[in-house]
PyMOL commands that place a pseudoatom at each C-alpha (Angstrom):
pseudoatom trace, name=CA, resn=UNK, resi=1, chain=A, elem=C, hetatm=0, pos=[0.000, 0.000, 0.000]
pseudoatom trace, name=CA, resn=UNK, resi=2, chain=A, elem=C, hetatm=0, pos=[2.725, 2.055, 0.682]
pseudoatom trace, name=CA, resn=UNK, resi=3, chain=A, elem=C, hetatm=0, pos=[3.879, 1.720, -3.364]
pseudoatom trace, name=CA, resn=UNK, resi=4, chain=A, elem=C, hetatm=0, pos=[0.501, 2.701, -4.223]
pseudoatom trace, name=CA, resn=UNK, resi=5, chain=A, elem=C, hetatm=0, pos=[0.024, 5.917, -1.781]
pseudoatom trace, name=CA, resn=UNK, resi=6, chain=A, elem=C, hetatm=0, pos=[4.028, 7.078, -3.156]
pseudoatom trace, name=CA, resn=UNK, resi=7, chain=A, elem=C, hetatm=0, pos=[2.613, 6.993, -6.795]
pseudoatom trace, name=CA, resn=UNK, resi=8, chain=A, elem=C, hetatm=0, pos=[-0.422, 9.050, -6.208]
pseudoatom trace, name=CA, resn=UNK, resi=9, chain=A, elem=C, hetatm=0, pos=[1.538, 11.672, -3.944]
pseudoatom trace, name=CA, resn=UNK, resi=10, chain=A, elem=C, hetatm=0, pos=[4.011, 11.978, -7.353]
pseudoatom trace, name=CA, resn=UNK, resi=11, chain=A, elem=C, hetatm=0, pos=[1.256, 12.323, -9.326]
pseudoatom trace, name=CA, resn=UNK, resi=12, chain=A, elem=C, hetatm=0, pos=[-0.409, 15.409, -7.559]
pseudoatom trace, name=CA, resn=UNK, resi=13, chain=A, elem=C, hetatm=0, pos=[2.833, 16.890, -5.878]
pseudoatom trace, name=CA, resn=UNK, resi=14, chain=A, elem=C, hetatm=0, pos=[2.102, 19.721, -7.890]
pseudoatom trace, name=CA, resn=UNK, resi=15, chain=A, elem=C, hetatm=0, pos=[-0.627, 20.515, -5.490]
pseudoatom trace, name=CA, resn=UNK, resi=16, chain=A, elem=C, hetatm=0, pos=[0.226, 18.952, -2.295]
pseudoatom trace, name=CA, resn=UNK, resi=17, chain=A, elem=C, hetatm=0, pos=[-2.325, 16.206, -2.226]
pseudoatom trace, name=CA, resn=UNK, resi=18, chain=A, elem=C, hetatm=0, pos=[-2.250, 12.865, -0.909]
pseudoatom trace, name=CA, resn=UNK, resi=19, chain=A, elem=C, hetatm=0, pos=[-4.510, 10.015, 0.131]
pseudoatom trace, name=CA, resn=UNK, resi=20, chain=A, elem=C, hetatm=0, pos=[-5.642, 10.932, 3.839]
pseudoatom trace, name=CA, resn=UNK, resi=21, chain=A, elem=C, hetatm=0, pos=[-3.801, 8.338, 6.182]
pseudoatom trace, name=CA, resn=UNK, resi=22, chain=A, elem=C, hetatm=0, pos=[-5.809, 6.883, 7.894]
pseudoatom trace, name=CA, resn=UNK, resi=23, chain=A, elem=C, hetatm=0, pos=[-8.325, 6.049, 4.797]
pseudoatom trace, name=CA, resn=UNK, resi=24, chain=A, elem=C, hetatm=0, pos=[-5.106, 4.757, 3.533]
pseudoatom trace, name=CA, resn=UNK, resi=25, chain=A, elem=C, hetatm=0, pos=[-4.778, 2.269, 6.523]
pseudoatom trace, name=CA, resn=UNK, resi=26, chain=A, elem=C, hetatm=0, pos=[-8.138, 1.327, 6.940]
pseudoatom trace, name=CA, resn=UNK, resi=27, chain=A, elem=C, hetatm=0, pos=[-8.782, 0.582, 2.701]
pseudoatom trace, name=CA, resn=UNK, resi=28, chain=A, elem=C, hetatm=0, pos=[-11.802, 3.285, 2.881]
pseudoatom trace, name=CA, resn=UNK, resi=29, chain=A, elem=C, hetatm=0, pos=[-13.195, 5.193, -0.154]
pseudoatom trace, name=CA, resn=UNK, resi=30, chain=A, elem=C, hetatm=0, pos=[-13.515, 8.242, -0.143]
pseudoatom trace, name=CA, resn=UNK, resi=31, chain=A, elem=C, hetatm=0, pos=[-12.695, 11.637, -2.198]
pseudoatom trace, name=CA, resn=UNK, resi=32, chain=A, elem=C, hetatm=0, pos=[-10.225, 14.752, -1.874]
pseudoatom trace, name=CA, resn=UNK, resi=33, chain=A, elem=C, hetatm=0, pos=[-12.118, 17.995, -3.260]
pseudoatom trace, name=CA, resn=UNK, resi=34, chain=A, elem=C, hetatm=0, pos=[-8.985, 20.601, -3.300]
pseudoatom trace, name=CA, resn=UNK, resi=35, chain=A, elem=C, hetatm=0, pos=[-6.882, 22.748, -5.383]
pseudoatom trace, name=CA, resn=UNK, resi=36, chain=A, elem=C, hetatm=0, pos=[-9.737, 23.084, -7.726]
pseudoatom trace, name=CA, resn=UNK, resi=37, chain=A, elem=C, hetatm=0, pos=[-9.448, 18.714, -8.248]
pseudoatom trace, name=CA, resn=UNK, resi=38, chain=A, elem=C, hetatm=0, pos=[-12.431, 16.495, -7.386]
pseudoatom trace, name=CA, resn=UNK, resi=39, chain=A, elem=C, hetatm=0, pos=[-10.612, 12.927, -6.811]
pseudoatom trace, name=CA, resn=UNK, resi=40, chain=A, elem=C, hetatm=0, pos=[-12.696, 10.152, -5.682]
pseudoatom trace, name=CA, resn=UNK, resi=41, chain=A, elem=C, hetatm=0, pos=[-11.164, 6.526, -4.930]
pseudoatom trace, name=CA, resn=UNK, resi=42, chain=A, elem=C, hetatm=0, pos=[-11.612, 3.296, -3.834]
pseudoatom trace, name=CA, resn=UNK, resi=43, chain=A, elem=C, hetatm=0, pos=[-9.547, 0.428, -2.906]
pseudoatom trace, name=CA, resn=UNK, resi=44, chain=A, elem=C, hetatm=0, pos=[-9.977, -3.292, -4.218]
pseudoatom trace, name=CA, resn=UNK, resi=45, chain=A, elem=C, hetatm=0, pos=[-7.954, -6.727, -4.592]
pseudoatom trace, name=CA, resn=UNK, resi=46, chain=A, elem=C, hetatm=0, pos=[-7.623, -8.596, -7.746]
pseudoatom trace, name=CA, resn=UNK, resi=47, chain=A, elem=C, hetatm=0, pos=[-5.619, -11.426, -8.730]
pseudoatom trace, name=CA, resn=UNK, resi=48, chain=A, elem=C, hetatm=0, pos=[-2.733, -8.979, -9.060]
pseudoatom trace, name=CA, resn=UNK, resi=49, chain=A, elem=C, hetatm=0, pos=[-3.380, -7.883, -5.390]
pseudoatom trace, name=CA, resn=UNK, resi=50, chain=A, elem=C, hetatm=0, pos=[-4.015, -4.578, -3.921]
pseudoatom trace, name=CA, resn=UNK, resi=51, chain=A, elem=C, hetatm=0, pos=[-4.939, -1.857, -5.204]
pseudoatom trace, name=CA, resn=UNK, resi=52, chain=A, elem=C, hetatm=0, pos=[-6.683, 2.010, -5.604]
pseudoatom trace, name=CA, resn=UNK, resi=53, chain=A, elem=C, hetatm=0, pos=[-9.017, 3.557, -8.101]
pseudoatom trace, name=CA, resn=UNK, resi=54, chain=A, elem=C, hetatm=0, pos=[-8.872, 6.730, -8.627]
pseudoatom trace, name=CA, resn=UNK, resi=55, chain=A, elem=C, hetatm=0, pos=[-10.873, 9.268, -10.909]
pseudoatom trace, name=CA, resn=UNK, resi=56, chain=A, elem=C, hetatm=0, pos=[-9.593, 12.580, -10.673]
pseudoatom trace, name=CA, resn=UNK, resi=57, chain=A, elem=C, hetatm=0, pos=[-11.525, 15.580, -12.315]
pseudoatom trace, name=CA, resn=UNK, resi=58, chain=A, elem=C, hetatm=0, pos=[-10.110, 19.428, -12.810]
pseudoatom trace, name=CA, resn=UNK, resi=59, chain=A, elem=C, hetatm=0, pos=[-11.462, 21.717, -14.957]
pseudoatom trace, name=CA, resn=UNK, resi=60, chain=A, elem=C, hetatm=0, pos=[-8.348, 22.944, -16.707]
pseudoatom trace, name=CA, resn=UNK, resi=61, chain=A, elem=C, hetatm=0, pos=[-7.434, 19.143, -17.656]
pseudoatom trace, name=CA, resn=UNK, resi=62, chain=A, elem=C, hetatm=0, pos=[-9.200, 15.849, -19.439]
pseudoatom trace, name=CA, resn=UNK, resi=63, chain=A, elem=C, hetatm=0, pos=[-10.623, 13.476, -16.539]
pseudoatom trace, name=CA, resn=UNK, resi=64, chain=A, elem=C, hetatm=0, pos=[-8.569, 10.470, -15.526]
pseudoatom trace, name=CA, resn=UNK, resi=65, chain=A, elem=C, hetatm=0, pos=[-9.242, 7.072, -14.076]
pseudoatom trace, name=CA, resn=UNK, resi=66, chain=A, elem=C, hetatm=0, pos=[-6.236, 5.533, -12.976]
pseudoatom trace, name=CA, resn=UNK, resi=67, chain=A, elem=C, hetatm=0, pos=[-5.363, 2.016, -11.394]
pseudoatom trace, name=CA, resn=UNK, resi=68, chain=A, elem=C, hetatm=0, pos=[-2.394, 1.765, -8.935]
pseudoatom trace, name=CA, resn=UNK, resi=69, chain=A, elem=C, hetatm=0, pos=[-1.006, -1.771, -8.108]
for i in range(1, 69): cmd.bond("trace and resi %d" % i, "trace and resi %d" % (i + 1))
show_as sticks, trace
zoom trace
């Protein structure tokens, strides 16, 4: 989990944002609305193991949905 919350802090240094610990720890959805992005996630397991959803809206860029393993 730690790989996964590293990647999405590199994604949106930029701005500072980062998945809220202790929704980190305890695998809960949820969504950060700052810095003008609307990013909700969730966290699943697959045959590949772990991991977090996110889609991340902003209205200067295209939407994204992203997978982290």
């Amino acid at each position: 989990m730690n790989q996964i919350a590293q990647a999405f802090k590199t994604e949106f240094a930029h701005w500072g944002l980062e998945i809220p610990p202790e929704l980190l720890a305890a695998r809960k959805a949820g969504f950060i609305q700052s810095e003008g992005w609307l990013i909700q996630f969730l966290f699943g397991k697959d045959a590949r193991g772990e991991y977090m959803d996110y889609y991340a809206s902003h209205r200067m860029t295209s939407d994204s949905h992203v997978r982290l393993y």
